[in-house]
C-alpha positions as CSV (number, residue, x, y, z in Angstrom):
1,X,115.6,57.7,72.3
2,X,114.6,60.3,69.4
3,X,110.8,60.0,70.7
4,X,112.1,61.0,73.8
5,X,114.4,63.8,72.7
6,X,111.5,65.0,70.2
7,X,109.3,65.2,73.3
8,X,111.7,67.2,75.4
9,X,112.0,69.5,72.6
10,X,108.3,70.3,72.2
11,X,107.4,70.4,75.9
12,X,110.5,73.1,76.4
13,X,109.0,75.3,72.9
14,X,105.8,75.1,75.3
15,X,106.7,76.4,78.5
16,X,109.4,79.1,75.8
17,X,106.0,80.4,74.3
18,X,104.0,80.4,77.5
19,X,106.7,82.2,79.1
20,X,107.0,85.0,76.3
21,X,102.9,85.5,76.4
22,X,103.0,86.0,80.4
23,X,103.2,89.8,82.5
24,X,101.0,91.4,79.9
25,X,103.7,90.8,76.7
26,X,101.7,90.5,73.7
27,X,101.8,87.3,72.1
28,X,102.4,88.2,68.1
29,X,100.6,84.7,67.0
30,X,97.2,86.2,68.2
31,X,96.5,89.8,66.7
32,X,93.8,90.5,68.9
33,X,96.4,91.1,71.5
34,X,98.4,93.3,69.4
35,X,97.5,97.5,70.0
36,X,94.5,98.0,67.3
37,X,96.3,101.2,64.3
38,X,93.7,104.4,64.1
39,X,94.6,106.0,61.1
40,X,93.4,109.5,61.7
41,X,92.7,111.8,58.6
42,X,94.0,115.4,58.8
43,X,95.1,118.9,56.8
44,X,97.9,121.7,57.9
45,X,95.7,123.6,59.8
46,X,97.1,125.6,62.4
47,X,96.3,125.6,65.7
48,X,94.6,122.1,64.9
49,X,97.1,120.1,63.4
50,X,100.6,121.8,61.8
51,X,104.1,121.4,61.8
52,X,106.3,122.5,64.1
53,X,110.0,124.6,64.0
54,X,111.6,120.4,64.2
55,X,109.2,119.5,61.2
56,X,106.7,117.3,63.6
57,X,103.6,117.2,63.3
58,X,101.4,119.0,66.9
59,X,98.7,121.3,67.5
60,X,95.3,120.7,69.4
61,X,93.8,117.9,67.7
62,X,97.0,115.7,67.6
63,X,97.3,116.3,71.0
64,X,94.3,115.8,71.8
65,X,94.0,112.4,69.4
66,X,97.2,110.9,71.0
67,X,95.3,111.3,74.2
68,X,92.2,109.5,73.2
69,X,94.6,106.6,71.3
70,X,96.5,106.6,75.0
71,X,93.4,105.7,76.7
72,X,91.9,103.4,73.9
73,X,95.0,101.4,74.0
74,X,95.4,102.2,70.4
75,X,98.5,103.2,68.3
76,X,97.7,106.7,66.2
77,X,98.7,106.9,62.7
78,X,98.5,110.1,61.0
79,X,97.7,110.4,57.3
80,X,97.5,114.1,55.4
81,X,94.3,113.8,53.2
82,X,92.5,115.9,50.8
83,X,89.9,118.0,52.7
84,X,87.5,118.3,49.5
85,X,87.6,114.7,48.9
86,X,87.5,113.6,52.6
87,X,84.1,111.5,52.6
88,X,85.0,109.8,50.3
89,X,88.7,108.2,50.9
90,X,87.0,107.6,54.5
91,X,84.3,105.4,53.0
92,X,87.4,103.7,51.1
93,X,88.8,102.8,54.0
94,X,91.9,104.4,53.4
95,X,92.0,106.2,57.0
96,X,89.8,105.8,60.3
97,X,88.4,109.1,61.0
98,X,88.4,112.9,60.2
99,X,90.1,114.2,62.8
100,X,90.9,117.7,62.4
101,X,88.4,121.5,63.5
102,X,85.6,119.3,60.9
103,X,82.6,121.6,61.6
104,X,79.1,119.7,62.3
105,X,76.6,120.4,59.9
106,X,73.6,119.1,58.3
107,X,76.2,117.5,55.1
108,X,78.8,115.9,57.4
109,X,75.8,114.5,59.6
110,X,74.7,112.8,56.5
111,X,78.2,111.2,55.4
112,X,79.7,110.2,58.5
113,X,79.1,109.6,62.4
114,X,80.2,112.6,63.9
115,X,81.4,112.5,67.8
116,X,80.4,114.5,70.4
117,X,81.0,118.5,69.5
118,X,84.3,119.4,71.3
119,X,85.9,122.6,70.5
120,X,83.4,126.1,69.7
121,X,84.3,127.7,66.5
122,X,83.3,130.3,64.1
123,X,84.1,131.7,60.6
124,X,85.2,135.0,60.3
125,X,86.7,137.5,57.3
126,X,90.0,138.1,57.2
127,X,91.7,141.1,55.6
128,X,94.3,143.8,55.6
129,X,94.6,145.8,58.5
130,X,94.4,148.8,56.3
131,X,91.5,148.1,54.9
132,X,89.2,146.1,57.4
133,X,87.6,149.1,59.0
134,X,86.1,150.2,55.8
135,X,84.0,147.1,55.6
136,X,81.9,146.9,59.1
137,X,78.9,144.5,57.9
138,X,78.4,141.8,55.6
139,X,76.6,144.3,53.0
140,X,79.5,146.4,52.5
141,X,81.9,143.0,51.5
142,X,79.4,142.2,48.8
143,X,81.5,142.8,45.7
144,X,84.9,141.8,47.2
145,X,87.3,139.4,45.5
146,X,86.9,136.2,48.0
147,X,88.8,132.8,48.6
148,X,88.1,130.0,51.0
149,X,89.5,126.4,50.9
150,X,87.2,124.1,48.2
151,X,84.4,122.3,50.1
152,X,84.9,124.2,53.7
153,X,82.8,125.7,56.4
154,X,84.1,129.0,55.1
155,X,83.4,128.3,51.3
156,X,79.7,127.6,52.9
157,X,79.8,130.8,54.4
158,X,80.5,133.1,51.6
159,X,77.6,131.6,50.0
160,X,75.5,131.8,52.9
161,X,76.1,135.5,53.3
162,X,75.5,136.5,49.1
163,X,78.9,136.8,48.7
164,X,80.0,134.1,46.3
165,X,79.5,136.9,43.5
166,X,83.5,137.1,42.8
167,X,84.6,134.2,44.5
168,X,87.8,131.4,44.2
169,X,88.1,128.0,45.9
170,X,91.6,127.3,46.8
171,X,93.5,124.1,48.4
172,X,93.8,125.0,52.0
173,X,92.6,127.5,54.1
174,X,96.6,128.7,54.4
175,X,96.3,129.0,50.3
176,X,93.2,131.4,51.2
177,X,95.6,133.5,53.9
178,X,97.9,133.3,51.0
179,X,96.1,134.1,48.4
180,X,94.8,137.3,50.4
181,X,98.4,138.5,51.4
182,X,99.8,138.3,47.9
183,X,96.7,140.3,46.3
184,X,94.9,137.7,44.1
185,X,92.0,138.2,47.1
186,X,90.0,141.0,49.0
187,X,89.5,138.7,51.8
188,X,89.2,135.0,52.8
189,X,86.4,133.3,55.1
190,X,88.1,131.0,57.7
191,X,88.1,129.6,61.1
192,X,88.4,131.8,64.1
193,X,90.9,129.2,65.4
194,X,93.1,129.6,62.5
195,X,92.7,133.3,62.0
196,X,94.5,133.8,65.2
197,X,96.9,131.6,65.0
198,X,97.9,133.0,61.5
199,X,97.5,136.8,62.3
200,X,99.2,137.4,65.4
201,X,101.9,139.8,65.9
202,X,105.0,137.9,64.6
203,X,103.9,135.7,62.1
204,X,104.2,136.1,58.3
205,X,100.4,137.4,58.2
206,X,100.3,139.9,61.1
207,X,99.7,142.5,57.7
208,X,96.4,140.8,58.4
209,X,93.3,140.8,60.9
210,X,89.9,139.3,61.0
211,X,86.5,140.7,61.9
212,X,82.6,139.6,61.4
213,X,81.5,136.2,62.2
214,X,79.7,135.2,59.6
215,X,78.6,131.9,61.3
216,X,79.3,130.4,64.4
217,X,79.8,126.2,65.1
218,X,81.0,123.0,66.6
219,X,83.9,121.2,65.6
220,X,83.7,117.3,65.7
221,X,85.3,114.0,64.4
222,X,84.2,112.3,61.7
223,X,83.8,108.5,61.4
224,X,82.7,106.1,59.0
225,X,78.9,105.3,59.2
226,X,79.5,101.9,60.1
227,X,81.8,102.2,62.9
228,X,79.4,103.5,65.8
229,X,81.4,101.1,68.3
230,X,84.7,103.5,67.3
231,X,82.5,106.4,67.6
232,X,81.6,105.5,71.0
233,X,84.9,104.3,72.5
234,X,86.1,107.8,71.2
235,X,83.3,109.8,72.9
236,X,83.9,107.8,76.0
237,X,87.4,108.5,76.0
238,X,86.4,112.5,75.1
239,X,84.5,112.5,78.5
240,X,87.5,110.7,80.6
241,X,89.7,113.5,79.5
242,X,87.6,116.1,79.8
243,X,86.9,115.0,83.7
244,X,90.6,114.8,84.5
245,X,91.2,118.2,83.4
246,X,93.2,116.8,80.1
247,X,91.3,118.8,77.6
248,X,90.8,122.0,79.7
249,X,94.8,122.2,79.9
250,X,95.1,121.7,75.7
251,X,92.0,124.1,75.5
252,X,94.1,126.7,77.5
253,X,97.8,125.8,75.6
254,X,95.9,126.6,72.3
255,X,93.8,129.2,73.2
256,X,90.9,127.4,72.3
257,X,87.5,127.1,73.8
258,X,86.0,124.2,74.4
259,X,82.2,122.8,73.5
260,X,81.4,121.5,77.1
């Protein structure tokens, strides 16, 4: 009789389990089933990625990486990293990808796989409004006070251009805004993107403006050199949302343009 009750009891535990893994349910014994984390790497960079008036984090690239995640069939985790030290805390393994206005250049080609170029960008000086007409080329800024974020497309820039005489790396590219509206710079080189978010009329930095493109670029995501599959399941996904009109409606929301 206990055989017979024992083997009741397992048969029903079968058909229980069976059951629970049927009509697409993930079964949580086998973790291949289970939706695959991305941990995407990002800064507070408005209109990229930023926090909104509820404290949440939005903006073009979370957007647009909760799309790609959707398709994927992944589940998006975001993690706030240090831009300066961003190659290397992605080799660590302590997030997926760089996923936030990255330009593509020659040193992020070298230290990561970079996706396909989505979003057209350029870096630009941004100043008082009082002042900006007095400086009309890139000779008469030479001898400005400058800041850019430490290790950025814009810090690249100043140097690029001879003006690195009297210049100051700061955090973020908002500590370079910052550091321009209290006084403690002439001027700060940063993304177009973020230029216009931060100086339009109503924000706390509509005191400033931006002129000159000093250079003009790509932006792309950055993965770790080993994960080409990821790379390419991303770009896949990049060209699936671009064809059904998902990115051309963030592009317009954000007032971005795109790379395509």
């Amino acid at each position: 009789m206990k055989k017979l009750l024992s083997l009741i009891l397992a048969l029903t535990l079968v058909f229980a389990l069976a059951a629970c893994g049927g009509d697409g349910d993930v079964d949580p014994t086998n973790p291949t089933e289970a939706n695959e984390t991305l941990v995407i790497g990002y800064t507070i960079y408005e209109p990229m990625n930023y926090m909104d008036d509820n404290g949440n984090l939005t903006g073009f690239d979370t957007e647009f990486a909760l799309a790609v995640c959707e398709k994927l069939g992944m589940t998006p985790e975001f993690q706030e990293i240090n831009w300066d030290t961003k190659f290397v805390t992605l080799d660590a393994g302590q997030f997926d990808c760089i996923w936030n206005g990255m330009t593509i250049s020659d040193e992020v080609k070298e230290n990561c796989l970079v996706s396909k170029a989505y979003v057209k960008n350029a870096q630009v000086v941004v100043m008082s409004k009082d002042v900006i007409a007095n400086y009309p080329d890139v000779e008469s800024l030479k001898g400005l006070k400058f800041a850019a974020e430490a290790g950025s497309a814009g810090e690249a820039a100043i140097a690029d251009n001879g003006l690195d005489g009297n210049y100051a790396p700061v955090g973020t590219q908002l500590d370079a805004v910052m550091a321009v509206m209290g006084g403690q710079a002439d001027a700060c080189v940063i993304d177009i993107t973020m230029a216009k978010a931060m100086t339009a009329e109503g924000t706390d930095f509509d005191a400033l403006t931006f002129s000159l493109e000093l250079t003009t670029e790509e932006y792309g995501i950055g993965f770790r050199l080993s994960d080409a599959e990821l790379c390419e399941k991303v770009n896949n996904a990049i060209d699936e949302l671009y064809a059904d009109g998902t990115l051309t409606a963030l592009a317009e929301k954000y007032e971005l343009n795109l790379a395509f």
